[in-house]
N, C-alpha and C positions, 0 to 999 in steps of 0.2 A: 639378553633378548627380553622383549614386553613376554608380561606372563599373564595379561590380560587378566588379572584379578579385579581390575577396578571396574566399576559397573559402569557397563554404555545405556547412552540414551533409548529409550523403546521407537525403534522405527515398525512404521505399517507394510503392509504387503501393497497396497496403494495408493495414492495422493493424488489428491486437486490441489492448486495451488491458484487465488486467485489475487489478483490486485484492482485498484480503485478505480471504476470508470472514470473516464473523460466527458464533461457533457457534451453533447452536440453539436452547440456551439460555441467550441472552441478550439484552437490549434493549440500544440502541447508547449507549458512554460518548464522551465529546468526544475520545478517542486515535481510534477505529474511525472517525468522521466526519470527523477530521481527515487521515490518511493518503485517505481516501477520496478526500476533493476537491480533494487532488493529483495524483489520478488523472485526476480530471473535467476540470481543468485542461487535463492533456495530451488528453484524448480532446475535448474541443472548441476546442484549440490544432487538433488533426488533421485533423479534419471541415471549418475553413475553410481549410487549407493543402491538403490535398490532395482534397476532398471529402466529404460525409459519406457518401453512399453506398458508399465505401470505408471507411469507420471503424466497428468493433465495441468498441461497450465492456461487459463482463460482469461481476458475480460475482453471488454470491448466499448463502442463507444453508448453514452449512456443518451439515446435518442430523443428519447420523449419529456413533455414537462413545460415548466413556463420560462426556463432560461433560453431555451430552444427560440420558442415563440416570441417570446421578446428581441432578441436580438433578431430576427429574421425580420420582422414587422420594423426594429428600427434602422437595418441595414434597406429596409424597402423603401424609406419615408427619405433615408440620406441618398436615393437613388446609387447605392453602391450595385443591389441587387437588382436584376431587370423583371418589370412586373408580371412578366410569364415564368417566372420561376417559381417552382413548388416549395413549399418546407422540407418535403421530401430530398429535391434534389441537395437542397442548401447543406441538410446534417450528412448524405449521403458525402458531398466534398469533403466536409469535415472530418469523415470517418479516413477519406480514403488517403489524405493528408497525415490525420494520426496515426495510421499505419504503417507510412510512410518512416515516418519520422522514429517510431519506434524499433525500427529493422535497424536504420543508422547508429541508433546505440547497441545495436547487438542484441535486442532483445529477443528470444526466443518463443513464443507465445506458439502453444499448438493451435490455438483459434484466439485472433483478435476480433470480435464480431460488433454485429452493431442490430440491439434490440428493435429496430423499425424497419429491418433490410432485409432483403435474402431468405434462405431458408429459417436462418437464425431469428427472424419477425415473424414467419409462420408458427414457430414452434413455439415463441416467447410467448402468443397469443394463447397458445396452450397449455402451456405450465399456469399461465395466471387466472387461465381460466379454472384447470386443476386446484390451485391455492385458492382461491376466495371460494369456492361450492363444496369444498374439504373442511374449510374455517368456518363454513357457515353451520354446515352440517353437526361439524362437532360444539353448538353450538358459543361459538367466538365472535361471532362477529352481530356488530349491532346496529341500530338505524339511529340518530342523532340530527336533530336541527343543529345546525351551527355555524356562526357568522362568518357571512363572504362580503369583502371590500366591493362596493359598489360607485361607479363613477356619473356622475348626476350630468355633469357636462358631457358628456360621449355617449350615456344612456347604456352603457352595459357594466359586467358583471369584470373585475380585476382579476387576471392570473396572479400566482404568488410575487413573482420579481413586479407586476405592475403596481406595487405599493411599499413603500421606502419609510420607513420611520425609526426608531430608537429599539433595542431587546429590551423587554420587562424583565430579564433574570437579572437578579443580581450580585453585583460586582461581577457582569458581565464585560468585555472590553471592545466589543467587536464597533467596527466602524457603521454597518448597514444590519436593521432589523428589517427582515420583510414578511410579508402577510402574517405568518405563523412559523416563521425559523428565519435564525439571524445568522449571519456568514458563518459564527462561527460553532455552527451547528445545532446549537439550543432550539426547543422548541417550545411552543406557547400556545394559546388560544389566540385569535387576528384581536379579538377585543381587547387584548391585555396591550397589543401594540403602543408604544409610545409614540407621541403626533405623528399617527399617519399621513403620507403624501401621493395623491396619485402620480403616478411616471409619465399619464397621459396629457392630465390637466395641470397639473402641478396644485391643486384643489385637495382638498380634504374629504376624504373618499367617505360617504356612508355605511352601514355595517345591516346588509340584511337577509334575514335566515334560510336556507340551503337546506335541505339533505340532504345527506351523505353517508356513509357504510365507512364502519371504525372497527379495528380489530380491539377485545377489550383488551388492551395490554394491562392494564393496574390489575386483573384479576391473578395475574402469572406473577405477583411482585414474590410468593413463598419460594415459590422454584425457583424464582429468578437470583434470591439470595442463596439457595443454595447449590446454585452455578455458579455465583462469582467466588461463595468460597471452597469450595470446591477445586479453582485454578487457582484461588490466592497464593496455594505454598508450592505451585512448579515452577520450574527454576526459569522456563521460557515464559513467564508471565509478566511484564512492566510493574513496578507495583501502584506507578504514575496512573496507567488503567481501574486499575481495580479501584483507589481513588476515588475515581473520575466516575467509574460506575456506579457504586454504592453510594452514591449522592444522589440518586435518582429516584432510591428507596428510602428515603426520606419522606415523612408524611408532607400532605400539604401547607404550602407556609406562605406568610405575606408578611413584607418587610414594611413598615410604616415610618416617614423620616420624622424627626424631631420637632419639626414645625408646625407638621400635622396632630400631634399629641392632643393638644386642646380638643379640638372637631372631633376627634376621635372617639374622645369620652362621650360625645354627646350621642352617637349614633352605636356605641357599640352593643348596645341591650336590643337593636333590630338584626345582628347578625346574627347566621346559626353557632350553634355550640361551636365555642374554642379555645384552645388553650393560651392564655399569654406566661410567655418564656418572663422570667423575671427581667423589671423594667429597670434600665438603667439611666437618671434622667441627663447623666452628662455622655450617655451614649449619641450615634447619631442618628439611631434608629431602633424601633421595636420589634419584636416577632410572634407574630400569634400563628398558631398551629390547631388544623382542622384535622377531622379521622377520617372524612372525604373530601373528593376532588368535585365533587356537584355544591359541597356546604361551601368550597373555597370559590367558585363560582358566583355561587351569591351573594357571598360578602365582597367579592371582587365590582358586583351591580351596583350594591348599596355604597361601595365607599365610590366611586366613581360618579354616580347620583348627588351626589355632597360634596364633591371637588376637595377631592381626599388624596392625594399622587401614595402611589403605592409601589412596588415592586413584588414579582410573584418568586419562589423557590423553587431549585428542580424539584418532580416528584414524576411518577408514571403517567401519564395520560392515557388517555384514547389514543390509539396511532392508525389515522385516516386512512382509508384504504381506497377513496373514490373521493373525484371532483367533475365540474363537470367543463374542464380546458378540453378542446376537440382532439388538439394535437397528445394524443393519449390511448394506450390499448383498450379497447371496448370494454366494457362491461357490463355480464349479462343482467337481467334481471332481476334482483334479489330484495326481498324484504319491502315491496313495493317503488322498491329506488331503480329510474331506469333513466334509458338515454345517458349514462356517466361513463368518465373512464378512468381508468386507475391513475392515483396518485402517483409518481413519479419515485418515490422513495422506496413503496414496499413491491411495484415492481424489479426495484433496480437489485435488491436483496436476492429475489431470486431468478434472476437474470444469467449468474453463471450457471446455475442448474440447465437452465435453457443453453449456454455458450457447449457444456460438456458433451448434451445430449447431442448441438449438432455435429461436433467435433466426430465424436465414436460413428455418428450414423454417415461421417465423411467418410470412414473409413472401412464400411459397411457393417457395421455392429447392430447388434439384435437393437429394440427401441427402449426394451430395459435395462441394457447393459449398465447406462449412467448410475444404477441406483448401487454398483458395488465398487464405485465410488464415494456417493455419498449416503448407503444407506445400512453400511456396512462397518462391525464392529473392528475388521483386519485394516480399515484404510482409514484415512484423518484429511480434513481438509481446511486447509492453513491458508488465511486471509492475510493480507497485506492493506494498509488504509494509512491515511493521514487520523493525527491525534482527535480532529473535530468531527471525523463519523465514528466515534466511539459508540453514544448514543443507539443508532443505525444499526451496527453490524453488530452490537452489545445487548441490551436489553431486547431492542425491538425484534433484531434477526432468530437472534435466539427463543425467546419465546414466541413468534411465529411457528418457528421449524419445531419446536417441541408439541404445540398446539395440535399440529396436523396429527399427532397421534390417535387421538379422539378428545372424548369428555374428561378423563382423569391420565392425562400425560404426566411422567415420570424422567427424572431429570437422566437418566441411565436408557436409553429407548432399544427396543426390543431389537434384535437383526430386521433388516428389512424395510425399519422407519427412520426417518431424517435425524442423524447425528447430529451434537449439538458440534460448532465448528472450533478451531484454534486461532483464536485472532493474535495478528503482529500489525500492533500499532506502531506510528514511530512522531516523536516532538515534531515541531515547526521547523522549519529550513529555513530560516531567516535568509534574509539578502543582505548585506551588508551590514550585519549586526540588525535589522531592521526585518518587521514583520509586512513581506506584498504578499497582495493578492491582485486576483486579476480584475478584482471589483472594490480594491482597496485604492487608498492615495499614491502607495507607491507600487507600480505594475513592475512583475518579474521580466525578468528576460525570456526571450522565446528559447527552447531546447537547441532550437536550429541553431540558432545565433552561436550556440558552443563551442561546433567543429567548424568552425573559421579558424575557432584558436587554439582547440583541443584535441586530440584525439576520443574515440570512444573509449578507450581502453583509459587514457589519462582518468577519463570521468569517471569512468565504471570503479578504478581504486579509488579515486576520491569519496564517491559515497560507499565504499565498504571499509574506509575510516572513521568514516563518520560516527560520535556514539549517539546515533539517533531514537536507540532505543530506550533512553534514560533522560538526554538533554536538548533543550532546541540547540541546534547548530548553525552557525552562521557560513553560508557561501560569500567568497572574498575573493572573485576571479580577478586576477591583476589587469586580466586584458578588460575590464570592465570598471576599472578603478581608476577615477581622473588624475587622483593622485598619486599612482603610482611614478617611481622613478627607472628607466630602463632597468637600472642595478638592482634593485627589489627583486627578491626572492617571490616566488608567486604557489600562493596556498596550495591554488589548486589541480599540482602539480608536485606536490611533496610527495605522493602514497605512489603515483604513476613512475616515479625516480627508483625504486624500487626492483623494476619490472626493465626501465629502459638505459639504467645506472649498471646497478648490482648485479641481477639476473643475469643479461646480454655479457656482460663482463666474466663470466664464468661458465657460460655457453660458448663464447668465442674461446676462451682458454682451453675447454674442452675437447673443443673440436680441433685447431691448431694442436694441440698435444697429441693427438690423435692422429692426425695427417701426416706429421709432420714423424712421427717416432714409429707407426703402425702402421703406415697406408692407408689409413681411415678403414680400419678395423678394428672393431671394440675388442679387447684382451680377452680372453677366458679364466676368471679365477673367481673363487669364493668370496663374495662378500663378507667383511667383518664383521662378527657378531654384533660390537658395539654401536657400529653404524648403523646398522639393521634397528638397535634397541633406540638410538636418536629417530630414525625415519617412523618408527610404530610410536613413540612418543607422541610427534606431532600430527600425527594422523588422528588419535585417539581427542588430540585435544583440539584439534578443526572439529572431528566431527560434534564434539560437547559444542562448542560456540554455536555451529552450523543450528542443529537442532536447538539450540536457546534463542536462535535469531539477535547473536549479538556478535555482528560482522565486527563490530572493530576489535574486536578481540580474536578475530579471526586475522584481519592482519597484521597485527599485532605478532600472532604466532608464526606466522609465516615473514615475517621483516625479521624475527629472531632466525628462525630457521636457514631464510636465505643468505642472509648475511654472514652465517656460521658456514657456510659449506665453501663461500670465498677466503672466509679464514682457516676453516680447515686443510683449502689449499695450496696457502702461502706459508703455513705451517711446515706441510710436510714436502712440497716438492723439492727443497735442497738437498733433504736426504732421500729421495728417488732417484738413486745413482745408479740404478742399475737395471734394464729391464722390465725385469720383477717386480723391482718395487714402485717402478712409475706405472705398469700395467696395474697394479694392486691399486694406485693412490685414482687411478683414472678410473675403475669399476667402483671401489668406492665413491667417488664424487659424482658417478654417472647414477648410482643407487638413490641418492639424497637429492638429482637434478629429476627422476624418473616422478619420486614423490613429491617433491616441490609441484615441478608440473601438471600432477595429477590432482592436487589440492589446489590449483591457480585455477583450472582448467573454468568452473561455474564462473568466476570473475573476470576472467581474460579467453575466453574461447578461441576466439583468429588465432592469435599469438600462441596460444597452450598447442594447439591442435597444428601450425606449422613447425614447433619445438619436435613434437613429434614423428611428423612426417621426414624430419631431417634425420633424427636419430632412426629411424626405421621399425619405430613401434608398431605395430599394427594400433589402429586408432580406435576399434572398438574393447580391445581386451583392456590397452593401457590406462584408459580414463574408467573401466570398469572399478569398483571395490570390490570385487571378488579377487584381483588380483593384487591390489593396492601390497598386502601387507609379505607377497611373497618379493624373488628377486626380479630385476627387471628384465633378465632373459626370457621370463615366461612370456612377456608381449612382445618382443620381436618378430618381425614379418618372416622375414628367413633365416635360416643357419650360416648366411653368411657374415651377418654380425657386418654389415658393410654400412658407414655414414654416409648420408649425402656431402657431397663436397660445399663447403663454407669459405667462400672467397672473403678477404680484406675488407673489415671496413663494413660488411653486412651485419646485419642489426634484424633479432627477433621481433623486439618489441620497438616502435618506433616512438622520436616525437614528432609533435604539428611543427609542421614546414617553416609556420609563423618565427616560431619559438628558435628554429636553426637560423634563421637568419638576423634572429635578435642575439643570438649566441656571438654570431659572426660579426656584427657592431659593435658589441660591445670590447670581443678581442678586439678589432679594428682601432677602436678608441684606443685602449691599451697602448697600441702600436704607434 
């Protein structure tokens, strides 16, 4: 038997669990559902470990902002949309769409919400208001001129996507820079923009000064290093993140290319103080390094004044907190800046806050309940994102949420104040070996588009094979592959074989043994100790993956596990000559199908949950972990130990219909 000497992971008493909004204007592509239901994963891994009534899982559609507006404005000019329609109604479709679409993978979401809607707009309104007059208060937040893209042909002022140009980071790779962040998350100053382009005029937008209200982020850079190392050494940490973050606390820098070298010399005695990195002249470029983000500003003027091309380095900025796009939550008056509305990003940060609070208060809960959730040191709250809002939910979110302490926040916060959160980032999902986006050259496929040829359950294994938490992985659907040949093996449908091969195969043996020797009455007899000591094995070692958020080691262990329990029973039923020994071989293998089951259940729910209903589990006890590690007679519904009858040829887990008839062709050929 397990003798549980080896250390388990520290689970909380409660959990939020959030994943990556959608923006508004958009319908979901297989990247947005597949980060998703990684999410779902862990949030009903949660709900039967520690209970569901302690488990929130949120997001919703991300409303507001200038992707919204833009596409609404050019969905109105292509007369797609009719001219009495609101922006309102436009992102409320969108929302009701992605919700849609989300249920069809299974996803479980206690609030899918949408930040400009419903009660969930009322309240969002109020959290932000809460956050910027708590920011200001302790004083963080500050007032800044700072350059907005202007369109001389049209006579107004650019939202961000209304300006298209080049990212100034460098060795940056992304295809689109706009205003001041480029697709693939980086952000900038709009003057560092490389040739900017307006969207409207296709003209070269002018650059003129704004204010606007900036949370000081570079003032947070101490704390902020000793947050990242602080998770560098848990074991549920990427170390691809940390990386990616601590690049960020890098002083400020400017890359200068080779060509430029000459000019250089001549202007360099009117910059402010800095350092140059030693020069390398068969390098392809220089790097001088400022001790501020204001001195790298200036010298950003003066080389620019002199037709100097340059490239800027990450470091911390300001992180904007107000612009003045209409479609946007108000914002009140502060620091003389009025008429503005919140930027789009550091609302959307604390947006699940808003998604939690309506949830509880759906279910009549006090208006502070949310905060022992998130403000409490018994409960942890586990983000789910794509690799390029590391940034976002990394430095920025986190020293926001520490800020609101007061004047002198501490990386450890008191009970009662906003926990710093546990972020699970995950690589790129490539498409065919190939990086889309929905605003790149090569556009993903819609989610919908899947179940024509997939099941949710096929998908659902697919991405919990994936090792997304370590490496981009490429999606390679055969039904979407010109070159596939009917005979081709198809990817993405290896991990779901599994489930509707292996499994199904040993559930139907089960139950025909069962019917066919017992009446379909499960036997009465003690389970083997050893078997007992296999089923606590894998239990012990899902729940380590689970909690390190590295699902493909999670099927990994269960593809070992389940495929043992088939062999376990080709093993021994020759010599189950008698009775006894076949009543013993079938509570054993009915023990190892009980936990199998129980550990599929966050991956495969439909499927896990009519497993059960067959076998006559009661369904809350059996997917509990409070029961997981005893025998499985403790969650049977009654003493009669009675199956449901399993007729010929029925099937747990099923495949897409597509896929049976492609089966049947290809025997056909055969033949």
């Amino acid at each position: 038997m397990e003798n549980f000497t080896r250390p388990r992971p520290y689970c909380p008493k409660k959990a939020v669990i959030t994943s990556g909004m959608p923006y508004g204007n958009k319908l979901l592509h297989y990247g947005h559902v597949g980060m998703t239901v990684r999410a779902d994963f862990f949030a009903r891994f949660m709900r039967d470990r520690i209970g569901k009534e302690n488990v929130i899982f949120v997001s919703g559609t991300d409303c507001y902002g200038s992707p919204a507006v833009e596409s609404f404005r050019s969905l109105k000019e292509k007369g797609i949309l009719s001219n009495d329609t609101t922006i309102t109604e436009y992102v409320k479709g969108n929302h009701i769409k992605q919700k849609d679409i989300f249920e069809k993978f299974e996803v479980g979401f206690n609030l899918f919400g949408a930040s400009a809607l419903g009660r969930a707009g009322e309240i969002h309104k109020e959290v932000s208001d809460h956050f910027v007059t708590t920011l200001d208060k302790n004083g963080m937040v500050s007032k800044h001129s700072s350059w907005q893209f202007y369109d001389n042909k049209h006579g107004c002022l650019l939202n961000g996507r209304q300006v298209i140009g080049k990212c100034p980071i460098e060795g940056c790779q992304s295809e689109k820079g706009y205003a001041d962040e480029c697709d693939l998350g980086h952000q900038y100053l709009p003057q560092d923009l490389i040739d900017p382009v307006s969207t409207l005029s296709g003209e070269t937008p002018k650059l003129i000064e704004i204010e606007n209200l900036y949370f000081n982020l570079e003032n947070q850079t101490e704390l902020l290093t000793e947050w990242i190392n602080s998770i560098d050494r848990r074991s549920d940490t990427p170390q691809f993140m940390v990386k990616e973050i601590k690049e960020f606390f890098k002083k400020p820098e400017i890359y200068i290319k080779r060509e430029f070298f000459e000019r250089f010399n001549t202007v360099k005695d009117k910059l402010p103080k800095f350092v140059e990195l030693e020069r390398n002249e068969k390098a392809p470029s220089m790097t001088i390094v400022f001790d501020k983000l204001s001195d790298r500003e200036k010298a950003c003027e003066i080389l620019a004044k002199n037709d100097i091309r340059y490239r800027t380095g990450k470091t911390l900025t300001p992180f904007r907190l107000t612009g003045d796009i209409e479609w946007g939550v108000p914002c009140r008056e502060i620091q003389g800046v009025k008429n503005q509305t919140f930027y789009v990003w550091p609302e959307s940060l604390w947006a699940p806050i808003t998604f939690t609070r309506t949830y509880l208060e759906s279910i009549g809960k006090d208006e502070n309940e949310w905060k022992k959730y998130w403000c409490s040191k018994d409960a942890e709250v586990y983000q789910f994102m794509g690799e390029d809002n590391l940034y976002f939910y990394g430095p920025a979110q986190q020293a926001l949420f520490l800020a609101m302490q007061g004047k002198n926040p501490k990386l450890d916060a008191d009970e009662g104040e906003l926990q710093v959160t546990r972020i699970a980032p995950i690589k790129s999902i490539l498409y065919m070996n190939k990086k889309a986006s929905s605003s790149g050259a090569i556009k993903p496929p819609m989610a919908e588009e899947f179940l024509a040829y997939y099941t949710p359950e096929q998908f659902r294994m697919h991405f919990l094979g994936m090792n997304l938490a370590n490496n981009n992985v490429s999606l390679s659907p055969k039904a979407f592959d010109p070159d596939a040949k009917l005979e081709d093996q198809d990817p993405m449908v290896k991990e779901g074989n599994l489930l509707t091969n292996v499994f199904n195969r040993i559930l139907r043996t089960l139950f025909y043994s069962t019917q066919n020797n017992f009446n379909g009455i499960i036997p009465k007899c003690k389970v083997d100790d050893n078997v007992m000591a296999d089923c606590n094995k894998v239990i012990l070692d899902v729940e380590r993956f689970m909690f390190d958020k590295k699902f493909h080691q999670v099927y990994n262990a269960l593809d070992v596990f389940i495929r043992n329990i088939n062999k376990y029973w080709v093993k021994n039923i020759n010599e189950a000559n008698s009775d006894e020994k076949l009543a013993l071989l079938i509570v054993n293998t009915l023990q190892m199908i009980f936990v199998a089951n129980t550990l599929l259940h966050p991956i495969a729910p439909s499927g896990t949950e009519n497993v059960a209903d067959y076998l006559g589990f009661d369904g809350e006890k059996c997917f509990s972990w409070k029961n997981i590690f005893g025998d499985f007679y403790k969650v049977l519904k009654s003493n009669s130990y009675k199956l449901k009858t399993l007729y010929e040829k029925e099937d747990f887990f099923k495949r897409h219909q597509t896929q049976l008839d492609e089966l049947a062709k290809i025997n056909a050929d055969r033949n």
